[in-house]
LUMMAR-28629 format. One record per residue (C-alpha): residue in one letter; residue number from 0; z, y, x. Coordinates in Angstrom, 1 decimal, decimal comma, always signed. Example, Ala and Ser with C-alpha at 12.3 -4.5 7.8 and 13.67 -1.06 7.14 Angstrom:
BEGIN
[atom A 0 [+7,8 -4,5 +12,3]];
[atom S 1 [+7,1 -1,1 +13,7]];
This chain:
BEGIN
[atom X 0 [+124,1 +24,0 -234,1]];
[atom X 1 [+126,9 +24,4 -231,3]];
[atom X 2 [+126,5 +26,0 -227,9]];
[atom X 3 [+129,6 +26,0 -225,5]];
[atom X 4 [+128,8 +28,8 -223,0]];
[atom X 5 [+130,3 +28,5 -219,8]];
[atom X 6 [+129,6 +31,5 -217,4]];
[atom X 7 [+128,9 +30,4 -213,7]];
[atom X 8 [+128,3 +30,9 -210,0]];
[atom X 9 [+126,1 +27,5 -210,1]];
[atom X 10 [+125,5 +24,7 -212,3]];
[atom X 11 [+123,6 +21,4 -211,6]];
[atom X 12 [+122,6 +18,1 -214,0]];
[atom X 13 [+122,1 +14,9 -212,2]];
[atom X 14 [+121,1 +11,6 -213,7]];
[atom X 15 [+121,6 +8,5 -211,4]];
[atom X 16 [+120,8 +9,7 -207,9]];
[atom X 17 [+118,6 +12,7 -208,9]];
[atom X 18 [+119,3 +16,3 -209,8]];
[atom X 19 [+117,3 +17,2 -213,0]];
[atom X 20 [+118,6 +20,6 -212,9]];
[atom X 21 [+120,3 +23,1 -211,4]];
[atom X 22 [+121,1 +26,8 -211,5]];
[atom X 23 [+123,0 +29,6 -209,6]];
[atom X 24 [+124,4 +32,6 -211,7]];
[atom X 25 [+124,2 +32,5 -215,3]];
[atom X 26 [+125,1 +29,6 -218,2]];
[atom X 27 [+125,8 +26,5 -218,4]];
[atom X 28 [+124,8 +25,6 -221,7]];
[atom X 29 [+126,5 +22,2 -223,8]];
[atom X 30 [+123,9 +22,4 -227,0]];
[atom X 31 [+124,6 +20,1 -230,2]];
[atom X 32 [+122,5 +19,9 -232,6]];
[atom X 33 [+124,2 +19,0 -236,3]];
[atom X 34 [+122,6 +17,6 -239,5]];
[atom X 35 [+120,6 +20,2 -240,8]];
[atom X 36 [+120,2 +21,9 -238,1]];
[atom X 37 [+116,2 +23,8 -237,7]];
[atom X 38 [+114,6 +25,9 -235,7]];
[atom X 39 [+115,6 +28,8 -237,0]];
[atom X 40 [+119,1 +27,9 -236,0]];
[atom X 41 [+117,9 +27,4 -232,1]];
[atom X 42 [+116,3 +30,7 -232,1]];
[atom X 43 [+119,2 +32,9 -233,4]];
[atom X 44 [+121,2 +30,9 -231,0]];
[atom X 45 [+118,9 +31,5 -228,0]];
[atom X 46 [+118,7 +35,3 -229,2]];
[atom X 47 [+122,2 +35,5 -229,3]];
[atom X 48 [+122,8 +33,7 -225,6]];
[atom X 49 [+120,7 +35,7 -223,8]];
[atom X 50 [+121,9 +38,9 -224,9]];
[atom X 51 [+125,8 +38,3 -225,6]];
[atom X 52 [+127,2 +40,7 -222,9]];
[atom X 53 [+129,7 +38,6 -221,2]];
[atom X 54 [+128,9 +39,7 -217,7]];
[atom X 55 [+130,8 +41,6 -216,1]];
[atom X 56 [+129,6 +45,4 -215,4]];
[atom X 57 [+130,1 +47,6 -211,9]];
[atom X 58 [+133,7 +48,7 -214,0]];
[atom X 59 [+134,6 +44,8 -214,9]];
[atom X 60 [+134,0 +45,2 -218,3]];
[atom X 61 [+131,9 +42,3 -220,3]];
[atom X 62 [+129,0 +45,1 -221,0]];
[atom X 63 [+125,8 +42,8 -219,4]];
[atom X 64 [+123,9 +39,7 -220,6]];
[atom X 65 [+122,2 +37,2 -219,2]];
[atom X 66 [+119,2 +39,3 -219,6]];
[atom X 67 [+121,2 +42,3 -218,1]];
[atom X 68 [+121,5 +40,3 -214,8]];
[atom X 69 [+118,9 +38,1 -214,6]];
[atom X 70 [+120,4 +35,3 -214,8]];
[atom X 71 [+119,4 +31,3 -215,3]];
[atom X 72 [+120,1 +28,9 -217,7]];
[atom X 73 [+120,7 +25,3 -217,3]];
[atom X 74 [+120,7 +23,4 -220,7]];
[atom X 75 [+122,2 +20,0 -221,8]];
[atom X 76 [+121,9 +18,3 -224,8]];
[atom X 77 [+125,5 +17,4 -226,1]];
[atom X 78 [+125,8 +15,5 -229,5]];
[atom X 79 [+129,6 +14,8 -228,9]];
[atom X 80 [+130,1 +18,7 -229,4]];
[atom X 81 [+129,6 +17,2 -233,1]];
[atom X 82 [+132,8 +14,6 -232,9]];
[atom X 83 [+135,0 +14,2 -236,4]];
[atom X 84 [+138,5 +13,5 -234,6]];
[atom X 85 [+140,2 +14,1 -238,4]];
[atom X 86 [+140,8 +10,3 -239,0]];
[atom X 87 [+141,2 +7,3 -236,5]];
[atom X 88 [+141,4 +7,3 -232,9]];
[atom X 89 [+137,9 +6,9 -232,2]];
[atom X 90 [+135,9 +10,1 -232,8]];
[atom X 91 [+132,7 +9,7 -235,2]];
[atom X 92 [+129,5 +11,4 -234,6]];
[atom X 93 [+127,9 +11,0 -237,9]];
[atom X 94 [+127,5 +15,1 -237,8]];
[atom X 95 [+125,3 +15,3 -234,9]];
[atom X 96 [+121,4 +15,0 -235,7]];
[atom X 97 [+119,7 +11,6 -235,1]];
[atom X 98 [+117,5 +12,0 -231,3]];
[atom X 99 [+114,1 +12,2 -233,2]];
[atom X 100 [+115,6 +15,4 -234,6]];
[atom X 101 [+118,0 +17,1 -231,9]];
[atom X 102 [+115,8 +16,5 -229,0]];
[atom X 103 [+112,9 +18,7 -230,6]];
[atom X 104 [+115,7 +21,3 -231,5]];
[atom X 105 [+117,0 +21,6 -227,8]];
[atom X 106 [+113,3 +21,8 -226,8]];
[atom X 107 [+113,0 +24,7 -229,1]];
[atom X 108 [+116,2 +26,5 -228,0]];
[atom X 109 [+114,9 +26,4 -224,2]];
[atom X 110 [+111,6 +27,5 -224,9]];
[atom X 111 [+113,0 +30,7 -226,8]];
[atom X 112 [+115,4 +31,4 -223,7]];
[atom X 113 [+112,1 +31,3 -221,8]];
[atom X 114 [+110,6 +33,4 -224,1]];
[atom X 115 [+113,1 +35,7 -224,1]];
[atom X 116 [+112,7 +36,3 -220,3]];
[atom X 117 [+115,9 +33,3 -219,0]];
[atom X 118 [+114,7 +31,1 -216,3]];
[atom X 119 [+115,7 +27,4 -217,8]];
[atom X 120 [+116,6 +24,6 -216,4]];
[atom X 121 [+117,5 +21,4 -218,7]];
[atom X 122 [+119,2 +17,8 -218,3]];
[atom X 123 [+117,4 +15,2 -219,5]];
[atom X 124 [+117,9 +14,8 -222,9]];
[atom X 125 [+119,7 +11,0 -224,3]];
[atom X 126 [+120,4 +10,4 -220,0]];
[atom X 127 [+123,9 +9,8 -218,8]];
[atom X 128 [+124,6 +12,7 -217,1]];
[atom X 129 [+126,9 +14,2 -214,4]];
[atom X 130 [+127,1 +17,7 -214,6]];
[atom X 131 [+128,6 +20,0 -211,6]];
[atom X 132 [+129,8 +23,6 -212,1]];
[atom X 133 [+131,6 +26,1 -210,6]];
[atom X 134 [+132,9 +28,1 -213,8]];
[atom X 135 [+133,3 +31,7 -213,0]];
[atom X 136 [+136,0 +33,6 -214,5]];
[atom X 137 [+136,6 +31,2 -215,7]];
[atom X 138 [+134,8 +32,5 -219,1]];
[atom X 139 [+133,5 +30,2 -221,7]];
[atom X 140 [+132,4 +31,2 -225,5]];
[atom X 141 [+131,8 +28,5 -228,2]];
[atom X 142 [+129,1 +29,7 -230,5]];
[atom X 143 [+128,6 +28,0 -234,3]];
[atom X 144 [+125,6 +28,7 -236,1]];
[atom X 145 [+127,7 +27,9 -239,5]];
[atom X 146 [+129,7 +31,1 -238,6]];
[atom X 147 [+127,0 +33,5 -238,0]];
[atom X 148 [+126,4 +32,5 -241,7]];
[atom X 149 [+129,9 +34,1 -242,9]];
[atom X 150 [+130,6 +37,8 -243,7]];
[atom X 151 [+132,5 +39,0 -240,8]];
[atom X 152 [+136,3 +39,6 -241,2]];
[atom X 153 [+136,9 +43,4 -242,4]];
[atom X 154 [+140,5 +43,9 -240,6]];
């Protein structure tokens, strides 16, 4: 499972005419879901999203989370985090979990951010969507549930 974190001021979804979503400070949140993936991944990712301190603090050090500052979530489903750009021109996306798979998973990664105390917002998930934000930093994190797997680097 990937999450690209982007840290904002606002953040809306819209599909056709209509805005499914929207937030003011917090995440934007592009979630893939990869073959394989389970909920156990989408909760250690949701744990690890709300409380990554990457706010800043009254000294402008990242000290606070999400949590730390109330902030909101908005979530969108994003299976092309999953492209394989090694051979060709045309990226493949045989990675990324089939729908009937990731769109439970995305389900379950919002509902643990709600659980955890985030206000969530979400796009709609298999929509084309437009999605508006003013990145604030700018600061984005790409979290990989494959590396919280590893044994972290001892240098």
């Amino acid at each position: 499972m990937r999450a690209v974190l982007q840290r904002v001021s606002q953040a809306s979804v819209t599909v056709g005419d209509e805005v499914v979503g929207a937030i003011g400070r917090g995440l934007l949140i592009l979630l893939g879901i990869g073959v394989g993936d389970s909920e156990a991944e989408a909760r250690l990712l949701a744990e690890k999203t709300a409380n990554l301190r990457i706010f800043a603090d009254e000294e402008g050090r990242f000290n606070r989370s999400l949590l730390d500052i109330g902030g909101e979530a908005l979530v969108v489903s994003q299976f092309t985090l999953y492209a394989d750009t090694r051979r060709g021109r045309r990226p493949s996306f045989s990675n990324a979990a089939p729908p009937e798979i990731a769109a439970p998973l995305v389900d379950v990664f919002a509902s643990e951010l709600r659980r955890l105390g985030v206000a969530v917002n979400t796009g709609r998930f298999g929509a084309m969507m437009r999605v508006a934000l003013v990145n604030d930093g700018p600061v984005t994190i790409l979290l990989d549930s494959v590396i919280f797997r590893e044994p972290r680097n001892q240098h």
